[in-house]
C-alpha positions as CSV (number, residue, x, y, z in Angstrom):
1,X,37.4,-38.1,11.2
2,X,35.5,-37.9,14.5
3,X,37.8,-35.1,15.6
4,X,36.8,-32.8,12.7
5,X,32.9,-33.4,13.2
6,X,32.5,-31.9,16.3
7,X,34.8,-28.7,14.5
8,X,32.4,-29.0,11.4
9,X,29.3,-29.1,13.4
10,X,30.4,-26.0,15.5
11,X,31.0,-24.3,12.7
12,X,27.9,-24.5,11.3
13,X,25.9,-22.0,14.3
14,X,29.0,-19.5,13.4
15,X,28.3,-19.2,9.9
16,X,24.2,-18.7,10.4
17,X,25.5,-16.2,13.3
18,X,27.2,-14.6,10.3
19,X,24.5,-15.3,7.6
20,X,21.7,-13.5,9.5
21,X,23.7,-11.2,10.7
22,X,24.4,-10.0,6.6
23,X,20.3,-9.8,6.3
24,X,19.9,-8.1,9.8
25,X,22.8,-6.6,10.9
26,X,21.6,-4.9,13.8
27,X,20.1,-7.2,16.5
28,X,16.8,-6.4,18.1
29,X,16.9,-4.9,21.9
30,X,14.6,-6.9,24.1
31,X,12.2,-4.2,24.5
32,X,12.1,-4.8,20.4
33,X,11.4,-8.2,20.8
34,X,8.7,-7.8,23.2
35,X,7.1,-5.0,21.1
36,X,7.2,-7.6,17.8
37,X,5.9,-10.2,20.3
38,X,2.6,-8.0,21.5
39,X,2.2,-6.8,17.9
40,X,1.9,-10.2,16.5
41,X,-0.1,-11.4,19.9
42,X,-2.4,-8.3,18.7
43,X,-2.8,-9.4,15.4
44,X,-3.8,-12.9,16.0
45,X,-6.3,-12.2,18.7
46,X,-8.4,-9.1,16.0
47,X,-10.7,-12.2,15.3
48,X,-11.7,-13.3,18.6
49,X,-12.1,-9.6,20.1
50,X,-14.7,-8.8,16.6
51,X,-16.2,-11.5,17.8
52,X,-16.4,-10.2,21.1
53,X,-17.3,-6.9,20.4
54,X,-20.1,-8.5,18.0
55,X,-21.6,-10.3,20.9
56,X,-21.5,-7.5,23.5
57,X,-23.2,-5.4,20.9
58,X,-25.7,-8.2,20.5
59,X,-26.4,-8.1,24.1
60,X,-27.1,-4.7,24.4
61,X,-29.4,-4.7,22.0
62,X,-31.5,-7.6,23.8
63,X,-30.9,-5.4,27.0
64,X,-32.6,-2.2,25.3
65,X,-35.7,-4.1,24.0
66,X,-36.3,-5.7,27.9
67,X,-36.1,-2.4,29.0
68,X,-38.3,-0.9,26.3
69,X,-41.1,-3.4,26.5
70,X,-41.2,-3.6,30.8
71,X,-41.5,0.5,30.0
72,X,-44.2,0.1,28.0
73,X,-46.2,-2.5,29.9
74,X,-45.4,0.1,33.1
75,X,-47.5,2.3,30.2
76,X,-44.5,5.0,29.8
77,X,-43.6,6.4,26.7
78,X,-39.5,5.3,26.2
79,X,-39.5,8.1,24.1
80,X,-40.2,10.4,26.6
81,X,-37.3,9.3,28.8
82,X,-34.7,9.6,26.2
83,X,-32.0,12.2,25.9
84,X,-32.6,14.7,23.6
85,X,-29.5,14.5,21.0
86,X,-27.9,18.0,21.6
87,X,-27.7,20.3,18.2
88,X,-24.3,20.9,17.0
89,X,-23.7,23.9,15.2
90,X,-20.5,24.5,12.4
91,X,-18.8,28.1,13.7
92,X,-16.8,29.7,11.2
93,X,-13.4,28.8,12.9
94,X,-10.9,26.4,11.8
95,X,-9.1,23.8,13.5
96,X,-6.0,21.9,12.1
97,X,-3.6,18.9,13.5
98,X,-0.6,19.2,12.2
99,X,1.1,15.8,11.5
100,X,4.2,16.5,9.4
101,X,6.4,15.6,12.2
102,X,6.9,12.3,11.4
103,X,10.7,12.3,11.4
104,X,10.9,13.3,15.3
105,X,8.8,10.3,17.0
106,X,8.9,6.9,17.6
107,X,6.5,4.3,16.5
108,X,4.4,4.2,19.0
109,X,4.3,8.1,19.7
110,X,2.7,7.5,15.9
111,X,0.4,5.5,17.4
112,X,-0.5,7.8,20.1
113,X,-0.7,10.6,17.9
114,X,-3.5,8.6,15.3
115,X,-5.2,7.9,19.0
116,X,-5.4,11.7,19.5
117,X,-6.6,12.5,16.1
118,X,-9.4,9.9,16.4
119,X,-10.4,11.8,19.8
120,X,-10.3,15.1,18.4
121,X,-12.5,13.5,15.9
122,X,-15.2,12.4,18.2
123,X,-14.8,15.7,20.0
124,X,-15.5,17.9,17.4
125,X,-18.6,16.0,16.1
126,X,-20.5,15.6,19.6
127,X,-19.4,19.6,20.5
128,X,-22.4,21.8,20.6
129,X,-20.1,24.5,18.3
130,X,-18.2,22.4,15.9
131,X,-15.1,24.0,13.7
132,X,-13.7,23.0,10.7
133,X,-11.6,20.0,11.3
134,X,-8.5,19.0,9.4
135,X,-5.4,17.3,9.6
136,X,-2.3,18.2,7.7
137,X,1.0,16.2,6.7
138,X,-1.5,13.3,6.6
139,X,1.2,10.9,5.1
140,X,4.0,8.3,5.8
141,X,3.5,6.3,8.9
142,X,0.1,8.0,10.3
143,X,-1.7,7.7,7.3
144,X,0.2,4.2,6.5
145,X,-1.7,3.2,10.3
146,X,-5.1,4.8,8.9
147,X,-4.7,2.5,5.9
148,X,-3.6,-0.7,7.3
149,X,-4.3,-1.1,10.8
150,X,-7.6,0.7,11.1
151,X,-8.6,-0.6,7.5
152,X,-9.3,3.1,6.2
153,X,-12.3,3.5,8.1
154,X,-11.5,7.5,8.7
155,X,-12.6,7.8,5.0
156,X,-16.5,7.2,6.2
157,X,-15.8,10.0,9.0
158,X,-17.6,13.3,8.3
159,X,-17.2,16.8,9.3
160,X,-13.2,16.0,9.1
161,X,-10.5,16.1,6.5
162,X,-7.6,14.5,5.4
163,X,-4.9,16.5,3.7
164,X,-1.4,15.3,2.7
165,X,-0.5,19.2,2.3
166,X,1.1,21.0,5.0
167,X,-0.8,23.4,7.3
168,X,-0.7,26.4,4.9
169,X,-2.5,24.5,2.4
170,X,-5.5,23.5,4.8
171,X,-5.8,27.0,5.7
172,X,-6.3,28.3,2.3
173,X,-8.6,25.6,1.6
174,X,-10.7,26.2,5.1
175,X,-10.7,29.8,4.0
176,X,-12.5,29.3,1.0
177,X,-14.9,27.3,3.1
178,X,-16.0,30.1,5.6
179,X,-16.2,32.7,3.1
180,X,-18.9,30.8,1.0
181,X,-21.8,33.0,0.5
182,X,-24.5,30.0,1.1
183,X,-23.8,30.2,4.6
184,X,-22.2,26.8,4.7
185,X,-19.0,28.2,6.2
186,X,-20.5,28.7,10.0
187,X,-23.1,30.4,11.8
188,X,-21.7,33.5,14.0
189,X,-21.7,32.4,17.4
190,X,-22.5,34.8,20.7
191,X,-18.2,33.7,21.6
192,X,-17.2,34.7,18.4
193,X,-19.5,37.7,18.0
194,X,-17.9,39.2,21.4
195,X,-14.4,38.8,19.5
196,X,-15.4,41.2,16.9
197,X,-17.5,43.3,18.7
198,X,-14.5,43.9,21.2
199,X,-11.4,43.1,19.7
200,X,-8.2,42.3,22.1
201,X,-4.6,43.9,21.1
202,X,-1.8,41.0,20.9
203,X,0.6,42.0,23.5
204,X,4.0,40.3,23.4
205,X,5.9,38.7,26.5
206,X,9.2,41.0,27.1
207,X,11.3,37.8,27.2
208,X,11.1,35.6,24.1
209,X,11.8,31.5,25.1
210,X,13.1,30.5,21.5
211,X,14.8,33.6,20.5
212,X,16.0,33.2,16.4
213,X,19.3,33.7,15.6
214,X,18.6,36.1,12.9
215,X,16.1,38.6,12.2
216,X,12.4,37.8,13.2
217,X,10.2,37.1,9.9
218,X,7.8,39.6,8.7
219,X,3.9,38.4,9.1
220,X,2.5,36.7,6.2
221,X,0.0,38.7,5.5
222,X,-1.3,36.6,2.9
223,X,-2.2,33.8,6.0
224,X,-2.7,36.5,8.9
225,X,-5.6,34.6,9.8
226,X,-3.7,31.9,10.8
227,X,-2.5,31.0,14.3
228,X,0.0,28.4,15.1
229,X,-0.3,27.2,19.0
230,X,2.6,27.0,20.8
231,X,2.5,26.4,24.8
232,X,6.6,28.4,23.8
233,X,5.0,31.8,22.3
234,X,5.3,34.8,23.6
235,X,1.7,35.7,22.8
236,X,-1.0,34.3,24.7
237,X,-4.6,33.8,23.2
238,X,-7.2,35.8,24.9
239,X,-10.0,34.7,22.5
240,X,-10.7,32.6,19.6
241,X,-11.3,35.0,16.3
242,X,-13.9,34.1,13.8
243,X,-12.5,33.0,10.6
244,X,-9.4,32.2,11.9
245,X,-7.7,28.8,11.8
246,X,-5.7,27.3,14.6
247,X,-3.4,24.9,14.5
248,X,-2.5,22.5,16.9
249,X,0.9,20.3,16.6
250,X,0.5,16.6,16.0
251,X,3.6,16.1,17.4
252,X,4.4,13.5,20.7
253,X,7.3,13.6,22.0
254,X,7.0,13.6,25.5
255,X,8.6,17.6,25.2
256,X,12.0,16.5,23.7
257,X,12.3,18.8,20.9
258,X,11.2,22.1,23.1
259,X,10.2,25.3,20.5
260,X,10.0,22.7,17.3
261,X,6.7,23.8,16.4
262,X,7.4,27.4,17.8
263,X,10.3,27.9,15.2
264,X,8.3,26.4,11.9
265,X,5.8,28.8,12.6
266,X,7.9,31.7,13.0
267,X,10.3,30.7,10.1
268,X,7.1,31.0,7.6
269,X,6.2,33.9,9.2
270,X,3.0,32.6,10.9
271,X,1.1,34.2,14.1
272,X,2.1,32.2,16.9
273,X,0.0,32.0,20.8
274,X,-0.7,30.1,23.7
275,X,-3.3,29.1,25.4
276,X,-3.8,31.2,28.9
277,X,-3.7,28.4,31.1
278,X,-1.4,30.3,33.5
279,X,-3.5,33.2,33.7
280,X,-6.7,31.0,34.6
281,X,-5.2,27.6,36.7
282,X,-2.3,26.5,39.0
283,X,-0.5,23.4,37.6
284,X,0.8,20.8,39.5
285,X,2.4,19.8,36.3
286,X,3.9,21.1,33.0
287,X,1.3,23.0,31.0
288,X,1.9,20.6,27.5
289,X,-1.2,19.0,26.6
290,X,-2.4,16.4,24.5
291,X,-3.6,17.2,20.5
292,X,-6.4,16.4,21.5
293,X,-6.8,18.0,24.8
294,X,-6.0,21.1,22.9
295,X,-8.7,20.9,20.6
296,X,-11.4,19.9,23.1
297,X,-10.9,23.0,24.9
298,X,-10.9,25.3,22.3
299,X,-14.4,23.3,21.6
300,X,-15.5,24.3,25.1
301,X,-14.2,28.0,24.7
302,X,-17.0,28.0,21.7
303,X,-19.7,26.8,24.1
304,X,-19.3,28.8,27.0
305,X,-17.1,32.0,26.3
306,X,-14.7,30.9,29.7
307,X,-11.3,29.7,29.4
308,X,-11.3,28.8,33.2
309,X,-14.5,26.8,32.2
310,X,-12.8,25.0,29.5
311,X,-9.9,24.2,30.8
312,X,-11.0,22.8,34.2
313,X,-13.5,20.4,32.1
314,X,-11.0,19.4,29.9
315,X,-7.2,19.0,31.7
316,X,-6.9,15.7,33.4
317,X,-7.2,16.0,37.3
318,X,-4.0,14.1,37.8
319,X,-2.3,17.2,36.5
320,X,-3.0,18.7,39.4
321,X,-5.4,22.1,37.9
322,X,-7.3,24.2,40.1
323,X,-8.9,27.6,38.7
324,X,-7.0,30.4,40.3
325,X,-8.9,32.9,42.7
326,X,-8.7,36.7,42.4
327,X,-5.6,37.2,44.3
328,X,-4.0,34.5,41.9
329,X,-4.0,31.5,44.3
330,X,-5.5,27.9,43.5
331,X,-9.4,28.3,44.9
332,X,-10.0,25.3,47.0
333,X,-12.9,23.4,45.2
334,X,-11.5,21.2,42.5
335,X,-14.6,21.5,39.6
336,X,-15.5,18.5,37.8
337,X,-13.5,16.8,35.6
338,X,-14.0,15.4,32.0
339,X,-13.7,11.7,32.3
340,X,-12.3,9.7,29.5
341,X,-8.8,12.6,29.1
342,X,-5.8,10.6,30.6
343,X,-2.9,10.7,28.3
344,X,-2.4,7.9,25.2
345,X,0.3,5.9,26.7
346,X,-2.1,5.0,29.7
347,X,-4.8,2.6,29.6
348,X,-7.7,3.6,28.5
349,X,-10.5,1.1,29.4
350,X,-13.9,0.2,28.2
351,X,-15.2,4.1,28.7
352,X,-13.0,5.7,25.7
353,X,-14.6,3.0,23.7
354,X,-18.1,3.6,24.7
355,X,-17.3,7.3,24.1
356,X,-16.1,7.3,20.2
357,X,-19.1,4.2,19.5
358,X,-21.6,7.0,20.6
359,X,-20.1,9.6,18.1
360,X,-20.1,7.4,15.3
361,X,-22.8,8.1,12.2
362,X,-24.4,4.5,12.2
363,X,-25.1,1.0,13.7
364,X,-22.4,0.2,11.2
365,X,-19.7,3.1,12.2
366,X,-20.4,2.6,15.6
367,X,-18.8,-0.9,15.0
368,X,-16.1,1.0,13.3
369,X,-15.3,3.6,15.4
370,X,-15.1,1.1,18.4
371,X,-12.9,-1.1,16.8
372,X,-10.7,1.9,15.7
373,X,-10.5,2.9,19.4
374,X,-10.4,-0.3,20.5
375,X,-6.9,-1.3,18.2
376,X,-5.2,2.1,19.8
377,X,-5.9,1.4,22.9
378,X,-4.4,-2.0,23.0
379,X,-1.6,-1.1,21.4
380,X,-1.1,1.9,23.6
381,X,-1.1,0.3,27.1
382,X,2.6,-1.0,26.9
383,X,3.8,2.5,26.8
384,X,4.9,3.4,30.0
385,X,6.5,0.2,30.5
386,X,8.5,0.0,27.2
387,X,9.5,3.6,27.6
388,X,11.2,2.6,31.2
389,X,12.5,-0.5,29.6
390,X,14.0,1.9,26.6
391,X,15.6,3.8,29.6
392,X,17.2,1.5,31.4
């Protein structure tokens, strides 16, 4: 009988080796297990940080008065010392993120991607010309993030909408939008009014990158006011055109499906350009740039007319971009750059936070949209290192 035990007692690990491997046949990779391990580390830990974040606020607050009253007792007026909240005004232009590429990233690509739309968010509300914000495909796992993990707090966002329709849709229904005769659609801007006033031919590259392998679409005329950017097109965007939507791929991928957003476009017969960031800056780097990147200079381009402008105060300096002189070299100065841009698998830090808190509605929002910035960047910092743990 002792002989057998020892054989019924090994046994026993073989058959819960075989039991769990019925319920989970695939075992998970280490850099699996260390991804459930943060995520439930996360999870645990939202208490203490609310707390946190409830206390900081608190301080602040204590902070401000000090300052107010030793202002006041100095006999200055703290009113007088404050920044004057810049005006933003609606232009009659449409921007859309388009988010129906679920099927081609990763989970925490998703996550980057709801990081981006939170930016562009923020962006387009602080911008002194604001567009017409949507995002399209707004379903499956981004919108399943929206609803669960930042507890749905886009839905008391304004000046931004949610659309589980594709791009196409959003267009028709920003259309109708700008075209509204109580002047709610936009207020003609001195940028925009230049594009009508002298309008620019679209001239096509001799070469195309991502020729089709049958014949090219004819142009929907029924959405010709609709422009789908692609860094792959052969047409590059001189200006932004009133009344005209642009859409901007929510897709991250780190550039492994080159043309993907080229080709939908072109397969629904949709206008297609790029942004003329060879034309105005020498890269150090390849010229693929965040959602929200995208958006923030197009922002720009509706404040100061200048894509060289836009593009030097938006495009992190780590990727190297210096404004090209007249005889198309790099000038020497660098320009200022935008802080707070460094891609969303990088750590962010305490300064994104500060920066979507300030564009929030309310006391209350602000608590919101830090915590919303606050849950992406935490869960975006392992990027880099999971992605070279994937590799190896």
């Amino acid at each position: 009988m002792s002989s057998s035990e020892p054989a019924e007692a090994s046994s026993k690990p073989e058959a819960t080796q075989v039991q769990s491997d019925t319920s989970n046949p695939l075992p998970m990779s280490k850099s699996a297990l260390k991804r459930l391990w943060k995520q439930e580390k996360w999870e645990a830990g939202i208490d203490d940080r609310r707390k946190r974040r409830k206390e900081k606020r608190h301080e602040r607050k204590v902070r401000a008065r000090d300052e107010r009253a030793a202002l006041i007792a100095q006999g200055v007026d703290p009113a007088e010392l404050q920044k004057k909240k810049q005006v933003s005004t609606l232009a009659p232009v449409g921007i859309i993120v388009d988010c129906d590429f679920e099927d081609y990233m990763m989970d925490k690509e998703r996550v980057s991607l709801s990081s981006q739309v939170t930016r562009a968010y923020s962006d387009n509300k602080a911008a002194r010309y604001r567009s017409h914000l949507w995002v399209a495909g707004f379903n499956k796992g981004i919108a399943k993030r929206f609803h669960e993990v930042l507890l749905d707090q886009h839905k008391k966002w304004k000046g931004i909408w949610f659309d589980e329709g594709d791009y196409i849709s959003c267009a028709a229904k920003i259309r109708e939008r700008m075209s509204a005769t109580d002047g709610s659609g936009g207020e003609m801007i001195e940028s925009l009014q230049r594009s009508l006033d002298e309008p620019t031919a679209w001239t096509r590259d001799e070469t195309d990158p991502f020729p089709m392998p049958g014949p090219e679409p004819p142009l929907d005329e029924a959405n010709k006011d609709v422009v789908y950017l692609s860094s792959d097109s052969p047409y590059t965007l001189e200006r932004l055109e009133p009344n005209t939507c642009y859409v901007v791929g929510g897709l991250v991928d780190k550039n492994r499906e080159k043309g993907l957003c080229y080709r939908r476009a072109r397969e629904k017969g949709i206008r297609t350009a790029r942004l003329p960031i060879g034309q105005f800056m020498v890269m150090q780097s390849r010229q693929v740039l965040a959602t929200n990147h995208v958006v923030e200079i197009m922002l720009k381009w509706l404040e100061c007319g200048d894509w060289g402008q836009a593009f030097l105060s938006v495009i992190p300096k780590r990727k190297g971009g210096k404004l090209r002189s007249e005889n198309g070299e790099a000038e020497a100065e660098d320009g200022e750059e935008a802080e707070g841009k460094e891609d969303e698998d990088e750590n962010q830090g305490e300064a994104e936070v500060e920066e979507v808190a300030e564009a929030s509605e309310s006391k209350e929002e602000n608590a919101v949209e830090v915590e919303t910035s606050t849950n992406v960047v935490d869960e975006s910092k392992s990027g880099a290192e999971e992605a070279k743990e994937a590799q190896a």
